[in-house]
C-alpha positions as CSV (number, residue, x, y, z in Angstrom):
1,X,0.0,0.0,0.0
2,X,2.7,2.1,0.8
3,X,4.2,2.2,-2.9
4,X,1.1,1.9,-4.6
5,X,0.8,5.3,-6.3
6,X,4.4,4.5,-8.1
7,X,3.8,4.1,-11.7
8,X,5.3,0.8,-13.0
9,X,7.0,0.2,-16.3
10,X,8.4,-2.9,-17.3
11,X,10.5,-3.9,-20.1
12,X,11.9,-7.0,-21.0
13,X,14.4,-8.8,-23.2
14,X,12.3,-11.6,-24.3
15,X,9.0,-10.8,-26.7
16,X,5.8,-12.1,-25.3
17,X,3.3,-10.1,-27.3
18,X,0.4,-7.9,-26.9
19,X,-1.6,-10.4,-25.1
20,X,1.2,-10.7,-22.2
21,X,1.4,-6.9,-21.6
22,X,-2.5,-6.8,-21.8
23,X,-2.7,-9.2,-18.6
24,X,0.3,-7.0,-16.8
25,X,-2.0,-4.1,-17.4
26,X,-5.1,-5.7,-15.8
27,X,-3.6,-7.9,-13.5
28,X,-1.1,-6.0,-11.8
29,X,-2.2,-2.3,-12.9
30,X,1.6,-2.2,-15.0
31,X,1.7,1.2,-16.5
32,X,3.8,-0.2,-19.6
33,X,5.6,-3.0,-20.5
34,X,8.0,-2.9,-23.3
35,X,9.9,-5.3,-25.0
36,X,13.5,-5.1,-26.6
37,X,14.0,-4.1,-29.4
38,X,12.2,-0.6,-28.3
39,X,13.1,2.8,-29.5
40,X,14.3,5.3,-26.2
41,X,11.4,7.8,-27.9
42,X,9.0,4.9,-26.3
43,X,10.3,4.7,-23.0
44,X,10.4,8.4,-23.0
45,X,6.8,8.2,-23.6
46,X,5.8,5.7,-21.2
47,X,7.8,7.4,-18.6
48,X,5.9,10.8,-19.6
49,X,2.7,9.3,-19.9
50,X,3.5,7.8,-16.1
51,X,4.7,10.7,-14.7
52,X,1.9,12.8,-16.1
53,X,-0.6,10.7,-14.6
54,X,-2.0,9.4,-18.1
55,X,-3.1,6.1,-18.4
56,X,-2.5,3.8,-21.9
57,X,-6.0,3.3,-21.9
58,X,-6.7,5.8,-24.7
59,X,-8.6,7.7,-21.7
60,X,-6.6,10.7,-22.9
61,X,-7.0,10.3,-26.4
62,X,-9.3,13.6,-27.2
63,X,-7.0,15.1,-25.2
64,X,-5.2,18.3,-28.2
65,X,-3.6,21.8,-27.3
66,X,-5.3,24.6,-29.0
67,X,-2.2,24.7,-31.4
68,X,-2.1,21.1,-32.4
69,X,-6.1,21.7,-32.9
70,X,-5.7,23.9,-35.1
71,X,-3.5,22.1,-37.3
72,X,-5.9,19.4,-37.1
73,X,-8.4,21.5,-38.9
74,X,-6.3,22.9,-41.6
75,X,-5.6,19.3,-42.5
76,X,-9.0,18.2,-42.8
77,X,-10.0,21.2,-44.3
78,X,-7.6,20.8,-46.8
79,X,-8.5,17.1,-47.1
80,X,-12.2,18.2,-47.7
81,X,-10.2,20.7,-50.8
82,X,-9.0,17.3,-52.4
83,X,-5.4,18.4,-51.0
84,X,-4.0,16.1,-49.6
85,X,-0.1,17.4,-49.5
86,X,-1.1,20.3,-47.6
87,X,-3.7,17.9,-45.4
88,X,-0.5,15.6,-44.2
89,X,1.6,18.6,-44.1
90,X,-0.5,20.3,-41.3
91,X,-1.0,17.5,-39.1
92,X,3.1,16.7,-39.4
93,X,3.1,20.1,-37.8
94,X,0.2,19.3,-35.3
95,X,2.2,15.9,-34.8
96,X,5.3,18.2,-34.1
97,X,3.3,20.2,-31.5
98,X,2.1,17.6,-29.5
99,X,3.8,14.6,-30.1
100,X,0.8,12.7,-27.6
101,X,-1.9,13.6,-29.5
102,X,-3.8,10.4,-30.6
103,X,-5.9,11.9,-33.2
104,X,-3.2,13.7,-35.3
105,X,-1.5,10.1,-35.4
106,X,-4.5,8.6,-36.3
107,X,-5.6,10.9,-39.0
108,X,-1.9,10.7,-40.5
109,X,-2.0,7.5,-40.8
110,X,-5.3,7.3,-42.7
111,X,-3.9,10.3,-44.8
112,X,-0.8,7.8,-45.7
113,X,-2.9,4.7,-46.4
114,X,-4.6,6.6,-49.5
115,X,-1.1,7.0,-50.9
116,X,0.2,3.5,-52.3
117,X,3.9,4.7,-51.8
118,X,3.3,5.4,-48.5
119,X,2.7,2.5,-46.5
120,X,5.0,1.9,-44.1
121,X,4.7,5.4,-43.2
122,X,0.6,4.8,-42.7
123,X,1.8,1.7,-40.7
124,X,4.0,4.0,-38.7
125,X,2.0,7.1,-37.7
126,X,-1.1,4.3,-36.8
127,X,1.5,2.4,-34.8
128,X,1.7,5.4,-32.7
129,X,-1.5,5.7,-32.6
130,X,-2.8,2.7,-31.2
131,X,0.4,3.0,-28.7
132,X,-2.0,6.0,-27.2
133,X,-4.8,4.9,-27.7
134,X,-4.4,0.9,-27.3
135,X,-8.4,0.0,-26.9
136,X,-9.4,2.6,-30.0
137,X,-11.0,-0.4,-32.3
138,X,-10.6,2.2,-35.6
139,X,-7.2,2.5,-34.9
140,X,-6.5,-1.1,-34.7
141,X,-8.7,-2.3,-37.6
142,X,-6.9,0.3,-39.9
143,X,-3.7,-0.8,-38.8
144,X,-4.9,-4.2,-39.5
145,X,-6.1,-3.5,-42.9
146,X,-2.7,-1.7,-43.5
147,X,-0.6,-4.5,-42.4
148,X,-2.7,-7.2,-44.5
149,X,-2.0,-4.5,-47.5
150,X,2.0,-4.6,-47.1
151,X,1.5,-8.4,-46.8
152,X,2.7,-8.5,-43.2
153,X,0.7,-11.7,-42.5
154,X,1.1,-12.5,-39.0
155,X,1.1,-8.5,-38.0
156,X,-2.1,-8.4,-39.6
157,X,-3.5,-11.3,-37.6
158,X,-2.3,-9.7,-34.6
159,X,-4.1,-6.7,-34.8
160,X,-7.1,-8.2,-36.4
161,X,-6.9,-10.5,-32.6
162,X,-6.7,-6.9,-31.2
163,X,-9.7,-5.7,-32.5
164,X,-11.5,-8.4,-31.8
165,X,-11.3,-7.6,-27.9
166,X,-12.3,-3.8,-28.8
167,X,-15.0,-4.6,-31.5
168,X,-18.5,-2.2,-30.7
169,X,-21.0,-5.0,-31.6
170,X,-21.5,-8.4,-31.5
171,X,-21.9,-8.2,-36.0
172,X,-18.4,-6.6,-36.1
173,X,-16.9,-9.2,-33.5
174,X,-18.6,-12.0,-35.6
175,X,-17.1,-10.0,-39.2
176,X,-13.7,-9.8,-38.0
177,X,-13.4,-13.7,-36.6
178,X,-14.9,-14.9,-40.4
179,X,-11.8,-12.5,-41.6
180,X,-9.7,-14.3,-39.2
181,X,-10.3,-17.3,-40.2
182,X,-10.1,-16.5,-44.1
183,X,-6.6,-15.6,-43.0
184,X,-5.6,-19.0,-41.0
């Protein structure tokens, strides 16, 4: 009881997957777990998001500073133009404001996924995205479509699994286990 308001992060040498840090989380209220190989920006994060008080949960996902909200409207105002240079250009900036915000990942990623030649970089921005916001079932069935897209097989299976625990309705749970098993 004494220690109990410490914020805990773990990280480990030895992958055990989403479903391992998902029981740490419930179980034993772990803050973050992270597995090697990590990048120091993610344990910066975790450390952040500890220190700050905000959870992993996605509880702070609507969470934008006026600045970073503002370049979130000049992107999808210039999406709505049929720009969309100038949309991923202002929510870069956004994403350079507040690195934390889940929606300017989110929306950068779905900006990248209607370019063919831009991927991995889709896959990338809704990486971070679902790494705020771990229980937002958009963000993982994008990231799941993305994967399947680059023909990352077992990544898309993964997140696919993810969404499953997150799906709104019992139609999208029973959609996403026939896609499942289309993909076994």
């Amino acid at each position: 009881r004494r220690y109990g308001h410490i914020p805990i992060i773990m990280v480990s040498a030895v992958y055990r997957g989403w479903r391992f840090a998902e029981d740490l989380r419930a179980s034993y209220g772990v803050e973050a777990f992270l597995e090697k190989p990590f990048k120091i920006g993610e344990v910066l994060l975790a450390v952040e998001r500890a220190a700050n008080g905000r959870k992993p949960d996605g509880s702070d996902a609507e969470a934008l500073s006026e600045d970073a909200g503002a370049a979130l409207g000049q992107g999808i105002e210039a999406f709505k133009r049929g720009d969309l240079d100038t949309a991923i250009d202002h929510l870069k900036r956004g994403v350079g404001i507040d690195p934390l915000a889940f929606r300017l990942h989110y929306h950068l990623g779905l900006l990248y996924g209607r370019r063919d030649n831009n991927i991995f970089e889709a896959i990338q921005a809704l990486e971070t995205a679902v790494d705020l916001a771990p229980k937002n079932f958009p963000a993982l069935k994008n990231l799941a479509v993305l994967y399947q897209r680059a023909g990352f097989k077992h990544k898309a299976v993964e997140m696919w699994e993810r969404a499953l625990g997150c799906s709104p309705d019992d139609e999208t749970k029973r959609g996403i286990k026939d896609h499942l098993m289309s993909l076994l």
